[in-house]
C-alpha positions, 0 to 999 in steps of 0.5 A, spaced: 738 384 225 742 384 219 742 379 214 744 378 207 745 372 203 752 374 197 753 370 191 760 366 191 766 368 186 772 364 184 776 370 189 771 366 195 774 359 194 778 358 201 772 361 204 768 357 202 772 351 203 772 354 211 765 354 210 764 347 207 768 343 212 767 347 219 759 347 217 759 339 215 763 336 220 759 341 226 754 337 223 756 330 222 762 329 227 758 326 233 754 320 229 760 318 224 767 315 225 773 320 225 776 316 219 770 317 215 769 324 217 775 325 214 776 322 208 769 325 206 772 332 208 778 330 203 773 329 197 768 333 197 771 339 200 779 340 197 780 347 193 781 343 187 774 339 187 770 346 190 773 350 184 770 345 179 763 346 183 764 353 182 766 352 174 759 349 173 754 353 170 748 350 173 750 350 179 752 356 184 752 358 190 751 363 197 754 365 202 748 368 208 751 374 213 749 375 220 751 383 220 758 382 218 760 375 219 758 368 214 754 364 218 752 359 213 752 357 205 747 355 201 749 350 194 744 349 188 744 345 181 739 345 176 739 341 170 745 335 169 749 338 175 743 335 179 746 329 184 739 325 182 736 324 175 730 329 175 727 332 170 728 341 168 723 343 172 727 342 179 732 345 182 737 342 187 738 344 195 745 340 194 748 344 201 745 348 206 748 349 212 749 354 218 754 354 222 752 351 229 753 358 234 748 361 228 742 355 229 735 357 232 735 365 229 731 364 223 737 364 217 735 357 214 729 361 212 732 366 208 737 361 204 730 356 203 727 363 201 733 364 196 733 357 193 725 359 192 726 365 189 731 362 184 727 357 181 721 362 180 726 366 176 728 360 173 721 357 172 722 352 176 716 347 179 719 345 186 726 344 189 728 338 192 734 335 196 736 329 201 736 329 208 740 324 212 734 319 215 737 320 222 738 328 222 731 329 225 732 337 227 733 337 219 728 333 217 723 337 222 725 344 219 723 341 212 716 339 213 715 345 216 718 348 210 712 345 206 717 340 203 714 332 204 719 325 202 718 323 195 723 317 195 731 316 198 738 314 196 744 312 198 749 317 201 757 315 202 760 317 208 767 315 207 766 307 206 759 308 210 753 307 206 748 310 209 741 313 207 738 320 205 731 322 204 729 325 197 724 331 200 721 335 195 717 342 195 712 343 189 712 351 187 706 352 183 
């Protein structure tokens, strides 16, 4: 099995928001309302929004190939481009995820085992995220990733105000 995982450019914008939207709403299209899957698709995920997601410099993110097609992608944030507070030792797993043909071959790993990699370059302590209360298989997958609940926020689906934990993997 062929795996690579590729750090994205400007020249990958479209892709990425091919990515972006067919993942999300493989993910989500069953358990929300189709107009709040669209309006969150349309603010989130427009070419304008994801190019000044790109701009940043403390947030980057990665394609994961499976032999030579994308499967999935992975979006982290450091310091002020975190979507919570926290402190300079975090770095954030904003998104990740796979598309759904790809699910059950391991690729969540190898993005989880990226994002660890990056902060122990980057001298980070722990990686955090939030993971929607009601996705069970995520929240699943974390816990066996070594990631515990350490709060929750809200999280807007449209005008849907819904609840995401905050999960946390201490690194040192």
């Amino acid at each position: 099995m062929t795996i690579y995982i590729k750090k994205c450019t400007f020249e990958d914008l479209e892709l990425l928001q091919e990515i972006s939207v067919e993942t999300f709403n493989e993910t989500f299209k069953n358990q929300n309302s189709r107009n709040n899957m669209k309006a969150y698709l349309e603010k989130a995920f427009n070419l304008q929004q994801l190019e000044k997601e790109l701009s940043y410099t403390s947030s980057e993110f990665y394609f994961i190939y499976l032999y030579s097609e994308i499967a999935g992608y992975l979006k982290l944030n450091t310091s002020e481009d975190q979507t919570e507070i926290m402190d300079n030792v975090s770095l954030e797993i904003e998104r990740i995820y796979i598309k759904k043909k790809f699910y059950k071959k391991g690729l969540g790993k190898y993005l989880i085992y990226k994002a660890i990699e990056i902060a122990i370059e980057r001298n980070k302590e722990k990686i955090w995220l939030g993971v929607w209360e009601k996705n069970e298989s995520a929240i699943t997958f974390y816990k066996k990733m070594g990631f515990v609940q350490t709060g929750a926020h809200s999280f807007y689906m449209g005008d849907e105000e819904q609840i995401d934990f905050i999960i946390t993997k201490t690194l040192i």
